[in-house]
C-alpha positions in Angstrom: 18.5 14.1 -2.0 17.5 11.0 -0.6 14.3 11.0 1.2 15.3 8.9 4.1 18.5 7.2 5.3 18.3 4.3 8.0 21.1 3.6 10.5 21.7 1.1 13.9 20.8 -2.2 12.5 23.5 -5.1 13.3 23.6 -9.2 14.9 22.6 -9.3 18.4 22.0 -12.1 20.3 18.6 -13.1 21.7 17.4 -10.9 24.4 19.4 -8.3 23.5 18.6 -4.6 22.4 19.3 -2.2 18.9 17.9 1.1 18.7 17.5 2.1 14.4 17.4 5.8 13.3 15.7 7.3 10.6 17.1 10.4 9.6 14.8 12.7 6.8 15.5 15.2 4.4 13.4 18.6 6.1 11.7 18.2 3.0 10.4 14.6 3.6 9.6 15.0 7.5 7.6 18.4 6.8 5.3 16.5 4.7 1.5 18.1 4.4 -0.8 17.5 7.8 -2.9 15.0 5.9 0.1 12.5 5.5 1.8 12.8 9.2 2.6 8.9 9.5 5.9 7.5 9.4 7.2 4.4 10.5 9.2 1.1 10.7 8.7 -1.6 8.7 10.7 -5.2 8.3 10.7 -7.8 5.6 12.0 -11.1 6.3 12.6 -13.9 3.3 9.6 -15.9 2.3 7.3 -13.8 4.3 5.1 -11.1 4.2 6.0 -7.1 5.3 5.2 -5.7 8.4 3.9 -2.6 10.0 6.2 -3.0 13.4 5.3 0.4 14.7 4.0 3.6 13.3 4.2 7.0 14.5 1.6 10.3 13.8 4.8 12.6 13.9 2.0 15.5 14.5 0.1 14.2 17.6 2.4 11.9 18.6 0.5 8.8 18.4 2.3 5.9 18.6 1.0 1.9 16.9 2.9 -1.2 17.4 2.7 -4.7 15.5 0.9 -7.5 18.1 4.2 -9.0 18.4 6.6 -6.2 19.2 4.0 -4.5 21.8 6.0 -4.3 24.6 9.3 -4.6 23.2 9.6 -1.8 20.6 9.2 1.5 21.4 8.6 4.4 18.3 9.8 8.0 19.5 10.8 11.1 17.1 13.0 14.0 17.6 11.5 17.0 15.4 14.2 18.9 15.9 16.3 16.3 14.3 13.6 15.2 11.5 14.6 11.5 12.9 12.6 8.8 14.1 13.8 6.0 16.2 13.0 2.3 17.0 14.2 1.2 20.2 14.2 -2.8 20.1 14.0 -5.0 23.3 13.9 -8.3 24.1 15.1 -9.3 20.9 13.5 -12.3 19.3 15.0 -14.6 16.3 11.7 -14.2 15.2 12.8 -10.1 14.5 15.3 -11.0 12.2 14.3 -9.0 8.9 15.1 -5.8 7.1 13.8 -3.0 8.5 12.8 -0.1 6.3 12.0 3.3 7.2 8.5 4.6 5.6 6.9 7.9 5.7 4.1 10.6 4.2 1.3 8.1 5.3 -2.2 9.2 5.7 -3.5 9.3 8.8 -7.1 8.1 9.5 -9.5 9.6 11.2 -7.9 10.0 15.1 -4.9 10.0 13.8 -4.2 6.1 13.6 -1.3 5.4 11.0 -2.5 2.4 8.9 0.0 -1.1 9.0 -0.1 -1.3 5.2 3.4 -0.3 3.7 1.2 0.7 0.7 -0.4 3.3 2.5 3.5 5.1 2.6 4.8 6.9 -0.1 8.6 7.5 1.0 11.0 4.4 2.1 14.8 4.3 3.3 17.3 1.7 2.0 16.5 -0.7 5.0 19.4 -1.9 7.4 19.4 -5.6 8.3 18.6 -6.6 11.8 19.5 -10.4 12.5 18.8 -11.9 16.2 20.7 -15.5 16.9 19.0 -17.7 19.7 
């Protein structure tokens, strides 16, 4: 069964809005209470990944990338094992694959880490592209 499937990514035009969905296996989302983090990541070509916005699917904590604070918003719906990414504003700067990532440790507090490595589970990605 595959861990984690990602949906909602498309071409928008600057300042416009996608929401992505991360839907996980019951298996995956229930993961142990001393991995609770999932989140969103994005890769664009030539550069570096990023931790957009991370979730502590237990507390609810939510962390956001410097650049996206503001714009993205990370919500879950337990009920659904699915996490979300709502994107506003949208920048050409955004344009990347975004993967889904999960069973992260948490740190003391309960802040989920920025460092994909730090995530043992990952979706396929879906391809978000933002034209000015």
């Amino acid at each position: 069964q595959v861990p984690m499937v990602e949906s909602g990514g498309g071409s928008v035009q600057a300042g416009g809005s996608l929401r992505l969905s991360c839907a996980a296996s019951a298996t995956t989302y229930g993961f142990t209470n001393s991995r609770p983090c999932m989140g969103w990541f994005r890769q664009a070509p030539g550069k570096e990944r990023e931790g957009v916005a991370r979730i502590n699917r237990l507390s609810g904590g939510t962390y956001y990338f410097a650049s996206v604070k503001g714009r993205f918003t990370i919500s879950q719906d337990r009920a659904k094992n699915t996490i979300y990414l709502q994107m506003n504003s949208l920048e050409p700067e955004d344009t990347a694959m975004y993967y889904c990532a999960a069973d992260g440790e948490a740190l003391y507090g309960g802040y989920c880490r920025s460092e994909g490595s730090e995530y043992n589970s990952w979706g396929q990605g879906t391809q978000v592209t933002v034209s000015s």
